[in-house]
DRENFITOR-108523 format. One record per residue (C-alpha): residue in three letters; residue number from 1; x, y, z. Coordinates in nm, 2 decimals. Example, Ala and Ser with C-alpha at 12.3 -4.5 7.8 and 13.67 -1.06 7.14 Angstrom:
BEGIN
ATOM   residu   num        X        Y        Z
ATOM      ALA     1     1.23    -0.45     0.78
ATOM      SER     2     1.37    -0.11     0.71
***
This chain:
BEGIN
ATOM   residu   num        X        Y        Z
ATOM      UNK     1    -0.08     0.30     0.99
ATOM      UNK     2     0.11     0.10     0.72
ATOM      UNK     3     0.03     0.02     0.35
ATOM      UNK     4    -0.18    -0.28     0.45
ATOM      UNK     5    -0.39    -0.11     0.67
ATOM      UNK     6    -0.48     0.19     0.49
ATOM      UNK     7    -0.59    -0.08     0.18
ATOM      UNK     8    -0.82    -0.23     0.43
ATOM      UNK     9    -1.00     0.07     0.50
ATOM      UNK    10    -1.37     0.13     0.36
ATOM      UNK    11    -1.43     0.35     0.06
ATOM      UNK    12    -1.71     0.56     0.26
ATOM      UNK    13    -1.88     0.80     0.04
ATOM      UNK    14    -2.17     1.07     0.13
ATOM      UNK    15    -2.48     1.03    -0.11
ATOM      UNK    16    -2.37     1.30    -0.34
ATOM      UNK    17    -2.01     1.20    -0.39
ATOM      UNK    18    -2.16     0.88    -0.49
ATOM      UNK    19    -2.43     1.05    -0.71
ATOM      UNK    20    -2.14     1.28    -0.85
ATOM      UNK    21    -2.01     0.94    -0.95
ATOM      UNK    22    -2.24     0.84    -1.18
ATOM      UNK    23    -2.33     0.51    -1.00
ATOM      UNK    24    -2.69     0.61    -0.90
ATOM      UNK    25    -2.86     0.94    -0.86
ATOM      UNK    26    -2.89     1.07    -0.53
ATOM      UNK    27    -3.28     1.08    -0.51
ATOM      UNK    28    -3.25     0.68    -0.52
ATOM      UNK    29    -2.99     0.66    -0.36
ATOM      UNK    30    -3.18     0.89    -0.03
ATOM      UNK    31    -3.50     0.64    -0.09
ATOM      UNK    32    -3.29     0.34    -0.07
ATOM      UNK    33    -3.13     0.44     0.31
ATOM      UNK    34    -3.46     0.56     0.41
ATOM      UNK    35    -3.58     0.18     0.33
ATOM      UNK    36    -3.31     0.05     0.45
ATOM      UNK    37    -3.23    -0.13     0.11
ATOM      UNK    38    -2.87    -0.06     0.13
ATOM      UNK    39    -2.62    -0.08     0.39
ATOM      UNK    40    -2.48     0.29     0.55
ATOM      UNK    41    -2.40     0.44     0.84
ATOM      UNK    42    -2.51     0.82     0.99
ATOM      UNK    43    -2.20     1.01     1.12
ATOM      UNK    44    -2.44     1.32     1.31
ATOM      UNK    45    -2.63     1.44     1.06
ATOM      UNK    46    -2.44     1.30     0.73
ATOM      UNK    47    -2.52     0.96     0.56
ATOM      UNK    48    -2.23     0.77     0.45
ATOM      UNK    49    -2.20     0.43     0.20
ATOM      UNK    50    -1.92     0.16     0.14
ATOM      UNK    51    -1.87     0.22    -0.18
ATOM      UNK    52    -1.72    -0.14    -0.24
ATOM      UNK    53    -2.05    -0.29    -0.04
ATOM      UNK    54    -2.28    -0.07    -0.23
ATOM      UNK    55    -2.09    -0.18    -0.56
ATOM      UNK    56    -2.16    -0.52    -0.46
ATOM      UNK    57    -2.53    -0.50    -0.38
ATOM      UNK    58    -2.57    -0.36    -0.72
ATOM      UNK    59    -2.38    -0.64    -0.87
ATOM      UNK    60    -2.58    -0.90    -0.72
ATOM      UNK    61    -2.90    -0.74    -0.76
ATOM      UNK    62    -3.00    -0.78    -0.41
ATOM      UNK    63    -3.13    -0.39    -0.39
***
């Protein structure tokens, strides 16, 4: 993989990295997937979030 590909990988973050953050906290964060308000992705049992996409959403409002 060169440079360029590795910057065009997503930033994919479990709930509680994200919560750890200090974007959100993770019990809104948990509501929002179960809605379906934000987009993510379950790897087996673990839920995971674009960072950058989730960034976005929040930007825009569109939550």
């Amino acid at each position: 993989m060169d440079a360029q590909q590795i910057q065009n990988l997503p930033r994919m973050r479990t709930i509680k990295q994200i919560a750890r953050e200090g974007i959100i906290s993770e019990w809104t964060l948990r509501r929002w997937v179960s809605e379906h308000r934000i987009p993510f992705i379950k790897s087996g049992n673990r839920v995971l979030i674009n960072l950058d996409l989730l960034i976005e959403v929040l930007s825009k409002g569109e939550f």
